[in-house]
C-alpha positions in Angstrom: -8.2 54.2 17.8 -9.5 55.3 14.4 -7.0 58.0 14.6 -3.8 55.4 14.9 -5.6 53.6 12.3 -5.1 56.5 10.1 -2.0 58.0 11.0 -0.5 54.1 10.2 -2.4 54.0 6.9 -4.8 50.7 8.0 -8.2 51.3 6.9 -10.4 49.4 9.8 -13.0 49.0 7.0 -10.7 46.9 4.6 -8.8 45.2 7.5 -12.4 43.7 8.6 -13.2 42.8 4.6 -10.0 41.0 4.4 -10.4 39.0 8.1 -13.6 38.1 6.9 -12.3 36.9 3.7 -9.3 35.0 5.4 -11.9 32.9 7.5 -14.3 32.4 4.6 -11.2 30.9 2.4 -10.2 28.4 5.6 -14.1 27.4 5.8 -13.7 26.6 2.4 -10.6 24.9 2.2 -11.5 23.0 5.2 -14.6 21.8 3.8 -13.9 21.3 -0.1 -10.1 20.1 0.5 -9.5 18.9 3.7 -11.9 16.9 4.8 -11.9 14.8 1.7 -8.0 14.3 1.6 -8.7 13.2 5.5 -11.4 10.6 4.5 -9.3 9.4 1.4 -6.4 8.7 3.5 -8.2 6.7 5.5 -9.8 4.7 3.2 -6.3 4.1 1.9 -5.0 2.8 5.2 -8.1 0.9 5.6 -7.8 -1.0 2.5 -3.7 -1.7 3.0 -4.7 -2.9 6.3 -7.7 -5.1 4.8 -4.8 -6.4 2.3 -2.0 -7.1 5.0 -4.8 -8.8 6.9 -5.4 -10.7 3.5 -1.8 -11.9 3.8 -1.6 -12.9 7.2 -4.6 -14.7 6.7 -3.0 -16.6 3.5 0.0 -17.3 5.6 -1.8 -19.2 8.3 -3.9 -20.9 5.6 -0.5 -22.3 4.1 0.8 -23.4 7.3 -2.5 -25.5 8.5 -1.9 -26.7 4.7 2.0 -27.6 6.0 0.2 -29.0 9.4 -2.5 -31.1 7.3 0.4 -32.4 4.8 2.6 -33.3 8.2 -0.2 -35.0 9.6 -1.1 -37.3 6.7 2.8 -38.0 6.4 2.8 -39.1 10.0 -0.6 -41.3 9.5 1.4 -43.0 6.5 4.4 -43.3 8.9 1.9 -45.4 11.2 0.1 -47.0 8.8 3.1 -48.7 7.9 4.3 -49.4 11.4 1.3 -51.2 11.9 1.5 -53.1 9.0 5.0 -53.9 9.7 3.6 -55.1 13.4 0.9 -57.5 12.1 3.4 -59.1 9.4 6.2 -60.3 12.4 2.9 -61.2 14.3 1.6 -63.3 11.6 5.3 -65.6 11.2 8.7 -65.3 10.6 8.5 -67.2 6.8 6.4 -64.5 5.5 8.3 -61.8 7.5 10.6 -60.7 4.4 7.5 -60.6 1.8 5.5 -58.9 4.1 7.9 -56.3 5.7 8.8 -55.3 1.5 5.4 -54.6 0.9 4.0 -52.4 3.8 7.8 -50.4 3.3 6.7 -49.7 -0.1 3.4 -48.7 0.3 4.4 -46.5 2.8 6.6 -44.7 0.9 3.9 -44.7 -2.0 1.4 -42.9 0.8 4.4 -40.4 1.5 4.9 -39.7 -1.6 1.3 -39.2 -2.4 0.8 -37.6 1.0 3.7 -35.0 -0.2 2.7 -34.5 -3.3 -0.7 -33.7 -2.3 0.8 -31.0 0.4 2.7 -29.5 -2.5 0.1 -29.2 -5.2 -2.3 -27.5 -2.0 0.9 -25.2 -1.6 1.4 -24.3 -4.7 -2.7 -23.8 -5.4 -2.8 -21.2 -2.6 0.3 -19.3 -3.3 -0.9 -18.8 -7.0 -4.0 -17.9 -5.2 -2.0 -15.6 -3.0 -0.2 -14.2 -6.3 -3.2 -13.4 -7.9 -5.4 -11.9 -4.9 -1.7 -9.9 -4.6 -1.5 -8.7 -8.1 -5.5 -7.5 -7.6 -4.7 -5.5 -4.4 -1.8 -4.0 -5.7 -3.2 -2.8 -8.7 -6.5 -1.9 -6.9 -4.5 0.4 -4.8 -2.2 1.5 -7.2 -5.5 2.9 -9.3 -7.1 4.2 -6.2 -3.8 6.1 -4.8 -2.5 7.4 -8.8 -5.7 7.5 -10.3 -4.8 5.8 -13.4 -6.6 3.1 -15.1 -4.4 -0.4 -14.2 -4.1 -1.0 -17.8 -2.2 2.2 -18.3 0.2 1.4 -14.6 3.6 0.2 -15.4 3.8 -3.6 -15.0 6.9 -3.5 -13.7 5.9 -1.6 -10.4 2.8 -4.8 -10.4 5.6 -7.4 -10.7 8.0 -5.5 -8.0 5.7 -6.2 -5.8 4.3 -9.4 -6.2 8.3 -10.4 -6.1 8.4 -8.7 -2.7 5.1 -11.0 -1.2 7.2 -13.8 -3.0 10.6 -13.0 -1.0 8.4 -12.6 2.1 7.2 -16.4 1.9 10.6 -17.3 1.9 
């Protein structure tokens, strides 16, 4: 064997030296290279999937918001129903006056009833906007390494304009 070794010019001696080599430079690599790019690309899908959770999360918040806002417009709706009720109960001379009034202040409730579900929707989606802004540029540092400061805005904005188009 040491003979075709020779007579092919492969010196067993160096062929061994350089397997061993070979092995030691994939220990290495696997241990100083590998393994951290593993664990840092799962920390980076952990945290985009902590931040879509975030956003799922804020969309159900906005739609028991839309529910809550619905609900106070319907207890308006029957707060004036029964007003109207009691005031052709309590005679037909006072039925005018009577029926004006509990149609405004229904609408007033409405009104205040919408307004209210508005300014909550509009509190959390600036919420949202600014939990956004802070996860993008959280993972924009961890994944490019650069201070936020020193990102472009204009990737930051991008993407807080695609969560927007997203609501809609």
């Amino acid at each position: 064997m040491e003979e075709l070794f020779a007579h092919l010019g492969i010196n067993w001696k160096l062929l061994i030296a350089q397997g061993v080599n070979f092995f030691a430079l994939v220990l290495l690599l696997n241990y100083f290279l590998y393994k951290p790019l593993v664990k840092l690309m799962n920390d980076r899908r952990a945290r985009i999937e902590e931040g879509l959770k975030n956003a799922d999360d804020a969309k159900k918040r906005l739609a028991e918001i839309d529910d809550l806002r619905q609900a106070e417009v319907m207890k308006g709706e029957k707060a004036a129903l029964v007003i109207i009720e009691d005031a052709n109960k309590s005679g037909q001379a006072h039925k005018d006056k009577i029926k004006k009034e509990a149609e405004a202040e229904a609408e007033a409730m409405k009104k205040k009833t919408e307004e209210l579900g508005r300014r909550l929707i509009q509190r959390e989606m600036e919420n949202l906007e600014k939990n956004s802004k802070e996860l993008i540029e959280k993972a924009i540092f961890e994944s490019v390494g650069l201070h936020p400061t020193e990102i472009d805005h204009k990737l930051v904005s991008d993407a807080v304009g695609a969560i927007k188009r997203l609501r809609s």
